[in-house]
Backbone as CSV, one residue per row, in Angstrom:
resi,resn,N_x,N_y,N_z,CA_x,CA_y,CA_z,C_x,C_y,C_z
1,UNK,80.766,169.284,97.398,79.520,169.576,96.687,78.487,168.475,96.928
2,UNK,78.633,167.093,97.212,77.914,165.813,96.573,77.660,166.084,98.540
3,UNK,78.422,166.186,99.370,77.796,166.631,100.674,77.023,167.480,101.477
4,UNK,77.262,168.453,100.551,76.187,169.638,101.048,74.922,169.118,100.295
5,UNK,74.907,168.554,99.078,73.514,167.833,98.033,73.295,167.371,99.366
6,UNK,73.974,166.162,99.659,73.250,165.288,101.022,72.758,165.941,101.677
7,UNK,73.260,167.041,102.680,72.605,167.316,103.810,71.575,168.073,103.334
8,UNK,71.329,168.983,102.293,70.181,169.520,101.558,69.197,168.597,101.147
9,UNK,69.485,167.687,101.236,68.239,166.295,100.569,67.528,165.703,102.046
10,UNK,68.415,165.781,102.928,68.469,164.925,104.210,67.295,166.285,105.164
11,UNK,67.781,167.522,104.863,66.973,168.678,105.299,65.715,168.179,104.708
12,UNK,65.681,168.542,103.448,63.991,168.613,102.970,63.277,167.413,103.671
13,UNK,64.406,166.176,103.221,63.216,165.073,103.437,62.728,165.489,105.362
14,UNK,63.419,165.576,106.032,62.965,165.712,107.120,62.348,166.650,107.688
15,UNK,62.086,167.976,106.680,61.059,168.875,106.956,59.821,168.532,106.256
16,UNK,59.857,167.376,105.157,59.177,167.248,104.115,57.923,165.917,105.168
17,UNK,58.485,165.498,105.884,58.294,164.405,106.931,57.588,165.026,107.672
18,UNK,58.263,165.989,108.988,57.716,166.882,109.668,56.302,167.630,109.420
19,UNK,56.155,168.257,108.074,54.744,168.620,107.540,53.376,167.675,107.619
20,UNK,54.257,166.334,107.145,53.347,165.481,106.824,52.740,165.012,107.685
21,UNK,53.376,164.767,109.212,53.291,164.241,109.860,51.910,165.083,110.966
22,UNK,51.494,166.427,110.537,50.620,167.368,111.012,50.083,167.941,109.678
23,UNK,49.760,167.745,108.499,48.887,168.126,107.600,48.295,167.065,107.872
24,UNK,47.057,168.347,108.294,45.257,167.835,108.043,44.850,166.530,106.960
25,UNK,45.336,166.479,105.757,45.237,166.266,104.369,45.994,165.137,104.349
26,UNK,47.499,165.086,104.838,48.568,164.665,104.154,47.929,163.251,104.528
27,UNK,48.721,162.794,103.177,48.402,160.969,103.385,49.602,159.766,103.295
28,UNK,50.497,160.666,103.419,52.193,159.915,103.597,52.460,158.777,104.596
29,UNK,51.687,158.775,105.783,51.882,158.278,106.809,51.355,157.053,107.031
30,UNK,49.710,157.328,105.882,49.012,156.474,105.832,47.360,156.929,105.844
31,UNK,46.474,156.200,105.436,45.291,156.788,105.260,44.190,157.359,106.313
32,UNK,44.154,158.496,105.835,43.344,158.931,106.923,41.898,159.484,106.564
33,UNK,40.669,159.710,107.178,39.458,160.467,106.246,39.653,161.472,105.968
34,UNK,39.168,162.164,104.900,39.899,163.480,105.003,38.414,164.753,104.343
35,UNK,37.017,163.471,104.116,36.165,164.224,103.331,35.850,163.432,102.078
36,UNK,34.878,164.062,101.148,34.081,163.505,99.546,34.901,164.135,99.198
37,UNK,34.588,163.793,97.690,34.854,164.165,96.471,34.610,166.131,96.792
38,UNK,35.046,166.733,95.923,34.932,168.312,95.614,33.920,168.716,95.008
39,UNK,33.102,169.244,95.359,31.538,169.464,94.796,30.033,168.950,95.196
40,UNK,30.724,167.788,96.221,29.754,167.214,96.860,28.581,167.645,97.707
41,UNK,27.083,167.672,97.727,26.877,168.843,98.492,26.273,168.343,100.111
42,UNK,27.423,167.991,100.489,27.346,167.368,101.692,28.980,167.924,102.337
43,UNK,27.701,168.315,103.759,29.548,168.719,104.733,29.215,168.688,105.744
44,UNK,30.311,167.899,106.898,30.108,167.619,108.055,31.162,168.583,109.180
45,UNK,30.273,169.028,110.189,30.416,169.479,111.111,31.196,168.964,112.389
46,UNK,32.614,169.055,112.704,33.225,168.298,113.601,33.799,169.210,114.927
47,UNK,33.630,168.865,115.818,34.005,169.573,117.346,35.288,168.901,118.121
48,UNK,35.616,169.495,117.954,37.048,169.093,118.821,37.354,169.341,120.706
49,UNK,37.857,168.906,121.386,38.064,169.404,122.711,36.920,169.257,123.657
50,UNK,36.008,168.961,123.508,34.773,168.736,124.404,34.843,167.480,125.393
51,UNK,33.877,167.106,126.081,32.726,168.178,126.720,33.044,169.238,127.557
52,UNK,31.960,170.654,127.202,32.705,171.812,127.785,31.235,172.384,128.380
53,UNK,31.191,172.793,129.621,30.652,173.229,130.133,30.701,175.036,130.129
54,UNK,29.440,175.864,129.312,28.480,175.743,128.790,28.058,175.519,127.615
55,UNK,29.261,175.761,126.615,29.243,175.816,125.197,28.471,174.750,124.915
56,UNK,29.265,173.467,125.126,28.500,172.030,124.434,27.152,172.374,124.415
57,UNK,26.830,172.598,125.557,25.453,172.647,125.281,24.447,173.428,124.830
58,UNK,24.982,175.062,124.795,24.779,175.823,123.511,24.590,175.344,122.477
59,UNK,25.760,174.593,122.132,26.152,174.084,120.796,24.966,173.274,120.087
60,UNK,24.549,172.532,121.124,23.952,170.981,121.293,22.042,172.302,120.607
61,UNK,22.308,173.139,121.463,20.830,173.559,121.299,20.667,174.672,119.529
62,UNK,21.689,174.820,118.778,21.801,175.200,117.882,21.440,174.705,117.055
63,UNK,22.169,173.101,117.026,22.119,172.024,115.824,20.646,171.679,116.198
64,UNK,20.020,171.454,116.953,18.660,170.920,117.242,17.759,171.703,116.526
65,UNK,18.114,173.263,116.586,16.871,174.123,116.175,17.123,173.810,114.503
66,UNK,18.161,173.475,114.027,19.048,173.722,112.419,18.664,172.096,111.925
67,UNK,17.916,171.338,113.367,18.103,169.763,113.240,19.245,169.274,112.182
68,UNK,20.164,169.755,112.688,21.808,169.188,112.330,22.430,168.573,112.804
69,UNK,22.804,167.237,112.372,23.587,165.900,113.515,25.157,166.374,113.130
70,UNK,26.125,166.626,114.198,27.705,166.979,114.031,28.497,165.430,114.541
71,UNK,29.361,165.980,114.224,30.134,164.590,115.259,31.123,165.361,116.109
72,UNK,31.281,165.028,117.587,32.075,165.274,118.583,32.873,164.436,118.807
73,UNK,34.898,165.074,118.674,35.263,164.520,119.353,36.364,164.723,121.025
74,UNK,35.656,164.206,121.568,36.008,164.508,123.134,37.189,164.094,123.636
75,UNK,37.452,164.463,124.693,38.749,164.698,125.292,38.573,163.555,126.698
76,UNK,38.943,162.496,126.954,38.439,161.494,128.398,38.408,162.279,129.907
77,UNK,39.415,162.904,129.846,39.360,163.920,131.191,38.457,164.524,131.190
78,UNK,37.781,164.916,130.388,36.746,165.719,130.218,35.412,164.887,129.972
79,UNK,35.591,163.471,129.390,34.651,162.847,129.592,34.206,163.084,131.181
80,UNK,35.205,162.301,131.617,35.159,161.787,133.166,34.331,162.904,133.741
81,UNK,34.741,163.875,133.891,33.961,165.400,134.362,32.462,165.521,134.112
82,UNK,32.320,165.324,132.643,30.831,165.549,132.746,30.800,164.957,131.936
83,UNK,30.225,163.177,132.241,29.609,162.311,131.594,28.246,162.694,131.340
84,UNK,27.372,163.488,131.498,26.146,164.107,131.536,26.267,164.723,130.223
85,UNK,26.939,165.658,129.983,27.312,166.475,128.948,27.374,165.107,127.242
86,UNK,28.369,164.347,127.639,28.485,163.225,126.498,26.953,162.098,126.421
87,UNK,26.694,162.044,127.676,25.204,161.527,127.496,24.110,162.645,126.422
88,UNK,24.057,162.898,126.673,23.062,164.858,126.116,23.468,164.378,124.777
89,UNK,24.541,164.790,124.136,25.134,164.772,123.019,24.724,163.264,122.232
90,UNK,25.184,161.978,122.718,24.437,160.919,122.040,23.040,160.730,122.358
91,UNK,21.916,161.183,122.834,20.887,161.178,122.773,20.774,161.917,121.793
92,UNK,21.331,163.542,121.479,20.673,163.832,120.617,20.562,163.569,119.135
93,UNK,21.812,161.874,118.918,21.966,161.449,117.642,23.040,162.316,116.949
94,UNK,23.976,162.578,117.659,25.366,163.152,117.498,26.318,161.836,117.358
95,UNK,27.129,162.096,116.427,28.714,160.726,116.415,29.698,161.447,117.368
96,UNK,29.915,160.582,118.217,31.138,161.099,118.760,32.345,160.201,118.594
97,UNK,33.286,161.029,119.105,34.798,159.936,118.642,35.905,160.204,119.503
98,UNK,36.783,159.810,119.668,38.224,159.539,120.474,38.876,160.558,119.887
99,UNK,39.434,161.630,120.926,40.178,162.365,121.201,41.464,162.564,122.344
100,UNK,41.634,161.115,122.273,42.602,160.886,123.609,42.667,161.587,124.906
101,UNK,43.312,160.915,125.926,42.268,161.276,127.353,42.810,162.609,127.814
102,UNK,44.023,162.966,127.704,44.564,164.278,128.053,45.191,165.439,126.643
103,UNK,44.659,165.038,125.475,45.169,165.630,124.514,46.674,166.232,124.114
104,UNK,47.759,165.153,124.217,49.214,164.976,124.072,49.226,165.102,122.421
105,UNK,50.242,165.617,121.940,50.906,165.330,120.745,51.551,164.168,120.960
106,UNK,50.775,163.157,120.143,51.036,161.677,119.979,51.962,161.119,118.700
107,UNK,52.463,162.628,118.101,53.750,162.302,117.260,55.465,161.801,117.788
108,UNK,55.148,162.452,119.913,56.606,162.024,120.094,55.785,161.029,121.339
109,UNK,54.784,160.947,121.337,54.685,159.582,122.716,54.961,158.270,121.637
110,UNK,55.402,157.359,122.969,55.721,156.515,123.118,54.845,155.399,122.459
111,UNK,54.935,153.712,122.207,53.353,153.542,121.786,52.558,152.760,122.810
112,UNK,53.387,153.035,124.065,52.685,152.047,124.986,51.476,153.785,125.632
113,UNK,52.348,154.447,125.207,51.539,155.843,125.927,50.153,156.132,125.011
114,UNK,50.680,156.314,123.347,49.459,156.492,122.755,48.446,155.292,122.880
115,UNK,48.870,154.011,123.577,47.539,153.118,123.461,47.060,153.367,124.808
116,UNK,47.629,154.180,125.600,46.974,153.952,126.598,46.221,155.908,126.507
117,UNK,46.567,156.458,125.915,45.494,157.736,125.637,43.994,157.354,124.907
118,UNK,44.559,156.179,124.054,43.270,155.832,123.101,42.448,155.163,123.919
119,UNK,42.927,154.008,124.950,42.089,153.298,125.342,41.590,153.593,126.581
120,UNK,42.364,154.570,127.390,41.360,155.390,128.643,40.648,156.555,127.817
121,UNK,40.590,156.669,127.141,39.482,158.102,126.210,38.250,156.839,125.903
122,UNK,38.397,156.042,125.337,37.528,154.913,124.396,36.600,154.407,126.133
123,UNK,37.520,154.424,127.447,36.286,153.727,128.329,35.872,155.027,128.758
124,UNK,36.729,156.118,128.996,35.794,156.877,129.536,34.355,157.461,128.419
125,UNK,34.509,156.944,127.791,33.183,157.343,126.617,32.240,156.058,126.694
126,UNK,32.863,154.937,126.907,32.007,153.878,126.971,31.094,153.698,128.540
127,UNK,32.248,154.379,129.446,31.264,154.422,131.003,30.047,155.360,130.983
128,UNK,30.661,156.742,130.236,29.539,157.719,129.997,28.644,157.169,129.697
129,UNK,28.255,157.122,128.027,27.042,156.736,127.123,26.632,155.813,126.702
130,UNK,27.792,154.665,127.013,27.882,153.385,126.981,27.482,152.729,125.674
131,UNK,28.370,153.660,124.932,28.686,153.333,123.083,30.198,152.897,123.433
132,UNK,30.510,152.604,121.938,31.885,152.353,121.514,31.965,152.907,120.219
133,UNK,32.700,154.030,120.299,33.201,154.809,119.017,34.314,154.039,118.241
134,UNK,34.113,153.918,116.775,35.161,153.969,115.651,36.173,154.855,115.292
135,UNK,35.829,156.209,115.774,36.473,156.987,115.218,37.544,158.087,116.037
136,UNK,38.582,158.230,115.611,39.358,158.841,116.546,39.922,160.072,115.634
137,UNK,40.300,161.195,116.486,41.115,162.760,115.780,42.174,162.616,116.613
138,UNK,43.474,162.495,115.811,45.136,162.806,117.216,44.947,163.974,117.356
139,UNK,45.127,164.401,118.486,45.385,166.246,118.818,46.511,166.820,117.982
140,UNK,45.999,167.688,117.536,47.200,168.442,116.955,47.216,168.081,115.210
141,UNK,46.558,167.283,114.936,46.508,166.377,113.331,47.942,165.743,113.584
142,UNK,48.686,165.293,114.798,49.592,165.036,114.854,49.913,163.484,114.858
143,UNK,50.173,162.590,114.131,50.473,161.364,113.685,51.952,160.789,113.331
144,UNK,52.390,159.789,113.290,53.200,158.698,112.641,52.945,157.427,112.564
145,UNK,53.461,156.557,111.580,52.892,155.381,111.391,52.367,154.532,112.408
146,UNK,52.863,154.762,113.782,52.542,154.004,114.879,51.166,154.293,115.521
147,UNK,51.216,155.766,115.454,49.566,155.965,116.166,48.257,155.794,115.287
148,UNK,48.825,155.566,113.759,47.515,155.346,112.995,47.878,153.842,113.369
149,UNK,48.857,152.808,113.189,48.575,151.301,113.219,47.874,151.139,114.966
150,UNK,48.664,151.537,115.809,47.450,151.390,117.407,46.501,152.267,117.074
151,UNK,46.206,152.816,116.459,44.502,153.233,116.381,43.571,152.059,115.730
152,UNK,44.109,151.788,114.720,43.482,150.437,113.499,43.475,149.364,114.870
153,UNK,44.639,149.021,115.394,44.635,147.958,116.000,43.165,147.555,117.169
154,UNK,43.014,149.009,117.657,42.011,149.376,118.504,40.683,149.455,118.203
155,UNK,40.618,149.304,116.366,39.325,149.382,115.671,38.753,150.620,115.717
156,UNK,39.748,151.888,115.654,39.577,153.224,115.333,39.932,153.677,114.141
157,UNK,38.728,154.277,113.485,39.428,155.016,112.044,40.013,156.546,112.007
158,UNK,41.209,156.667,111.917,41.804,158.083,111.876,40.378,159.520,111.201
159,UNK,40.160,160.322,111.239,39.422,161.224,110.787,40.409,162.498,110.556
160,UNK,40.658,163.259,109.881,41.037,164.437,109.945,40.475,165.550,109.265
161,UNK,40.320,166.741,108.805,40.094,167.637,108.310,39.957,168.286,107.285
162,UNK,40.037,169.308,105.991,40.530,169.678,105.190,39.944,171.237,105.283
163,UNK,38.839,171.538,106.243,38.096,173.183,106.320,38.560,173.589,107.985
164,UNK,39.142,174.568,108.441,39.059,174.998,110.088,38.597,176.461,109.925
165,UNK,38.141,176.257,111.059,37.324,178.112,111.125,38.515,178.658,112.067
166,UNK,39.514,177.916,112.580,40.999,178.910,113.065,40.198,179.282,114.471
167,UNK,39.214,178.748,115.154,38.753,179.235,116.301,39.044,178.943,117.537
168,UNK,40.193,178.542,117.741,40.608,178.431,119.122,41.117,179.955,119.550
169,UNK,41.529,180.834,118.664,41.572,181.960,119.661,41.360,183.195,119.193
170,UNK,39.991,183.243,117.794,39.211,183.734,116.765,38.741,185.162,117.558
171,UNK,38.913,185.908,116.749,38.007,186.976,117.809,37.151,187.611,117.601
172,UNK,36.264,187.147,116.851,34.600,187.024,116.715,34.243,185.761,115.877
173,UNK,32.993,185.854,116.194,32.342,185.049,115.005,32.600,185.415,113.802
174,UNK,32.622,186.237,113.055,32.679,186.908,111.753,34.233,186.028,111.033
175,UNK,34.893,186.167,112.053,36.243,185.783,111.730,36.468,184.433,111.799
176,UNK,35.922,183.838,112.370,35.402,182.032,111.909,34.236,181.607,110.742
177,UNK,33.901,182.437,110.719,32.961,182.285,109.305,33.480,182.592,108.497
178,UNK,34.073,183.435,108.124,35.160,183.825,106.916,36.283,183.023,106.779
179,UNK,36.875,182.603,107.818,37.829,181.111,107.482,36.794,179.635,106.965
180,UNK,35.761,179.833,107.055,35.131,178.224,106.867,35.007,178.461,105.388
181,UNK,33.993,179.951,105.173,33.533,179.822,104.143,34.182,180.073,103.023
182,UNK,35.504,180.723,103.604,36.621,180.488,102.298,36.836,179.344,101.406
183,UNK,36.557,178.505,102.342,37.766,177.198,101.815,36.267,176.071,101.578
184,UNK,34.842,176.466,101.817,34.123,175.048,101.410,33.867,175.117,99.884
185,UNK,34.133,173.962,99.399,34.231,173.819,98.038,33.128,172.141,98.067
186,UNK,32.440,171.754,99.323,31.513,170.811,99.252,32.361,169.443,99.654
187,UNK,31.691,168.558,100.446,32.110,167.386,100.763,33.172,167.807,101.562
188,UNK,32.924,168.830,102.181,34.308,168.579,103.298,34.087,168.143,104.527
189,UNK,35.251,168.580,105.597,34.913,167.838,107.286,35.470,169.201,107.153
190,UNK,34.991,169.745,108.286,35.272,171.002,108.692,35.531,170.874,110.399
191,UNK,36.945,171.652,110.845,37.623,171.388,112.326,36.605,172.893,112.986
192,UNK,35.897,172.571,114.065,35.699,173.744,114.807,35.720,173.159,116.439
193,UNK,35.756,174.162,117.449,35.542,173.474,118.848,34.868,173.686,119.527
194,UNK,34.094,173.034,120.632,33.255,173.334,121.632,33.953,173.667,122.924
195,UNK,35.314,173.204,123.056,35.758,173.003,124.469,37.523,173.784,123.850
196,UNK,38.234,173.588,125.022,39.747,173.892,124.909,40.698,172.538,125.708
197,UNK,41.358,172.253,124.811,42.591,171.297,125.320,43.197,171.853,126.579
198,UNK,43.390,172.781,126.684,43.824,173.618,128.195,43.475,173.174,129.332
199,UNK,42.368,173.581,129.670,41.483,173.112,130.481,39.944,173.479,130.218
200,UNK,39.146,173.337,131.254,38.172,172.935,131.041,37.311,174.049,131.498
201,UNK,36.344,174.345,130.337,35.205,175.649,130.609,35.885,176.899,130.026
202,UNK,36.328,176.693,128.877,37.283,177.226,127.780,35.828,178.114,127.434
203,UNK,36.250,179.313,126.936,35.209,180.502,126.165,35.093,179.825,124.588
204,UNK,34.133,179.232,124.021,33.458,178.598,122.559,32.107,179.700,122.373
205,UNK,32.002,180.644,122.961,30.604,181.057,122.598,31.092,181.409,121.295
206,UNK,32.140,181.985,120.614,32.300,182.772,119.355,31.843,181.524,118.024
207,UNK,32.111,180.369,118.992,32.199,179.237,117.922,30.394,178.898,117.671
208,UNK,30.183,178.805,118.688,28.473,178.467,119.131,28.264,179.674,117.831
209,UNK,28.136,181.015,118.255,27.579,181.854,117.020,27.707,181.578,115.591
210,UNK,29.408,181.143,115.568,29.650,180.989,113.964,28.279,179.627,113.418
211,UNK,28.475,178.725,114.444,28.150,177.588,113.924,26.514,177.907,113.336
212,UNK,25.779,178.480,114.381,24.620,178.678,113.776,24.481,179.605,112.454
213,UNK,25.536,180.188,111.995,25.689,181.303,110.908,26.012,180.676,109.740
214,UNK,26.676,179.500,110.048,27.124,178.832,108.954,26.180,177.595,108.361
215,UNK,25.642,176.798,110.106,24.587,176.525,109.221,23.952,177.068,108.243
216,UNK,23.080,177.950,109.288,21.866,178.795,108.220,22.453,178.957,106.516
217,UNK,23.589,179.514,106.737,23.837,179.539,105.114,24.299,178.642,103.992
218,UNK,24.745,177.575,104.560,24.619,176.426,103.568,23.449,175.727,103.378
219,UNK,22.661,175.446,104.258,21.403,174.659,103.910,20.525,175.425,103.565
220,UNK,20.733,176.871,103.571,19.592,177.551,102.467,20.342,177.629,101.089
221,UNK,21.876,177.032,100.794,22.242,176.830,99.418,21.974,175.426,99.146
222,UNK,21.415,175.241,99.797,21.043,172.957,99.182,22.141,172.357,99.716
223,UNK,23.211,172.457,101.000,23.501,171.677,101.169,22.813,170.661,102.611
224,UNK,23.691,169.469,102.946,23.196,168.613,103.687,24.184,168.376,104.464
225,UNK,23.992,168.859,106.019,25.211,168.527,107.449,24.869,167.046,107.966
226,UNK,25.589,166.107,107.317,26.104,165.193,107.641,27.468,164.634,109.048
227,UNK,26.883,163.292,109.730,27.891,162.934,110.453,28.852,162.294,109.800
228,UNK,30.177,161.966,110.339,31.146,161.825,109.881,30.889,159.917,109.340
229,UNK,30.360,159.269,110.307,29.557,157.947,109.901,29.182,157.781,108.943
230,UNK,27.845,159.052,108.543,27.170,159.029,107.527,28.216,159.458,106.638
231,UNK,28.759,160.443,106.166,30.210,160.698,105.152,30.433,159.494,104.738
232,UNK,31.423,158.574,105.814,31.998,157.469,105.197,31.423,156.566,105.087
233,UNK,29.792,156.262,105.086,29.156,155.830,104.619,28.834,155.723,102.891
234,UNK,28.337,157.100,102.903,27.824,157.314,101.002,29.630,157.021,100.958
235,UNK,30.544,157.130,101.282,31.816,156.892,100.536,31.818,155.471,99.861
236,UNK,31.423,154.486,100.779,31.251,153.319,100.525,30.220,152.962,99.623
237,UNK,29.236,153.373,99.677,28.637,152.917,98.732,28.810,153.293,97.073
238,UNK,29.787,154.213,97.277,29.567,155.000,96.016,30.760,153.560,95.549
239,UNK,31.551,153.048,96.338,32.642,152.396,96.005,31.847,150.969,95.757
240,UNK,30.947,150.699,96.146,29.911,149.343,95.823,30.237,149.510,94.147
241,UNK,29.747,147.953,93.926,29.175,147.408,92.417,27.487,147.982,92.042
C-alpha cells in the first residue's frame, strides 16, 4: 500500500513538474513576466516566430495605421535572412526580443546548447539593428531552472504569456479573435505570430487580419497597446515609494 502511495506521489509530482515546466503562467521554476494586475486597461501585443516575409510586414503596416507599438520576438535564423525585415520593425519603435536562433525546446537542451541559442539569436539581432534586447520567450513556454538562470546570466528577462489567439494553425481570423477575446480580462501579454518555427514564409495573413480586429476593438473600449518594456515598466513604478 505505502508503495503504490509512493509511486502515485512520485507520478503526480512528475507530471505536476512536467506542466510547470510549459505553463505560460506557471511560476515554479522561477519568475517569469507574465502581465499586470487583472483589470488593468493596458495590453500588450506579442509576435512570436518572426521575421517573416510577407506577413511582418503586413503586420508592421497595421499597427502603424492603429499607431500601436507590439513587441517582436524573433527567431536568429530568421534574423540572419532578413535583417531588413528586423531593421523595419525597430525603426518603427517596436520591442523586440530573443527567441533563440533555431527555435529548440530548451527544456531537454543541454546548457552549453541553450547559451549558445540565446547568444547567436542576441548577435544576430545585434548585427541586424544593432540594439541589444533584454528580453527573451523559450519556444514552446518551455523552461527549467537552467534556461531561466543562462537567460538572467545573459541579462535577459524571461517574458511569457497568459492570452493566445491559438493561431499557428487557426482557420480564420474569426477564430483567433474569439480565442483572444475570451480570455482578456486587461493587463495581459497576449501570444500571437507573424512567422512559423518551421520554416520560413509561413501563411500569418489570418493573424495580420485578427490583429487589426482586435485592435480596433479594444481601443475603442479605452484600452492602451503597450510594449512589453513599457508593461514592465508601470510594473515598477507602481512598486516605487
Amino acid at each position: 500500500m505505502l508503495a503504490t502511495l509512493a509511486t502515485a506521489t512520485a507520478i503526480g509530482a512528475t507530471v505536476a513538474a512536467g506542466y510547470q515546466s510549459m505553463s505560460p503562467t506557471g511560476q515554479f521554476y522561477g519568475r517569469t513576466f507574465t502581465g499586470l494586475r487583472r483589470g488593468t486597461k493596458q495590453l500588450a501585443l506579442t509576435y512570436d516566430d518572426g521575421p517573416n516575409d510577407p506577413h511582418t510586414l503586413h503586420l508592421l503596416d497595421v499597427l502603424a495605421n492603429h499607431q500601436v507599438r507590439a513587441t517582436f520576438f524573433l527567431i536568429g535564423q530568421y534574423v540572419r535572412k532578413r535583417p531588413d525585415i528586423v531593421r523595419e520593425i525597430s525603426d518603427a519603435g517596436h520591442a523586440i526580443g530573443n527567441h533563440t536562433f533555431t527555435h529548440p525546446l530548451l527544456t531537454f537542451q543541454s546548457t552549453s546548447e541553450i547559451k549558445r541559442q540565446l547568444s547567436d539569436c542576441a548577435r544576430a539581432i545585434t548585427d541586424a539593428a544593432g540594439i541589444h534586447t533584454n528580453l527573451f520567450r523559450p519556444p514552446f513556454g518551455g523552461r527549467r531552472p537552467a534556461v531561466l538562470r543562462i537567460a538572467r546570466q545573459l541579462g535577459l528577462d524571461p517574458i511569457m504569456w497568459n492570452v493566445t489567439g491559438y493561431d499557428w494553425n487557426a482557420p480564420s481570423p474569426e477564430y483567433i479573435q474569439h480565442k483572444v477575446t475570451g480570455k482578456i480580462h486587461g493587463g495581459n501579454v497576449i501570444l500571437l505570430h507573424d512567422g512559423g518555427h518551421k520554416y520560413f514564409g509561413a501563411d500569418r495573413s489570418n493573424t495580420v487580419i485578427a490583429s487589426d480586429k482586435i485592435i480596433f476593438r479594444y481601443k475603442s473600449n479605452g484600452y492602451e497597446f503597450v510594449t512589453i518594456p513599457e508593461m514592465i515598466s508601470r510594473t515598477s513604478q507602481r512598486r516605487s515609494p
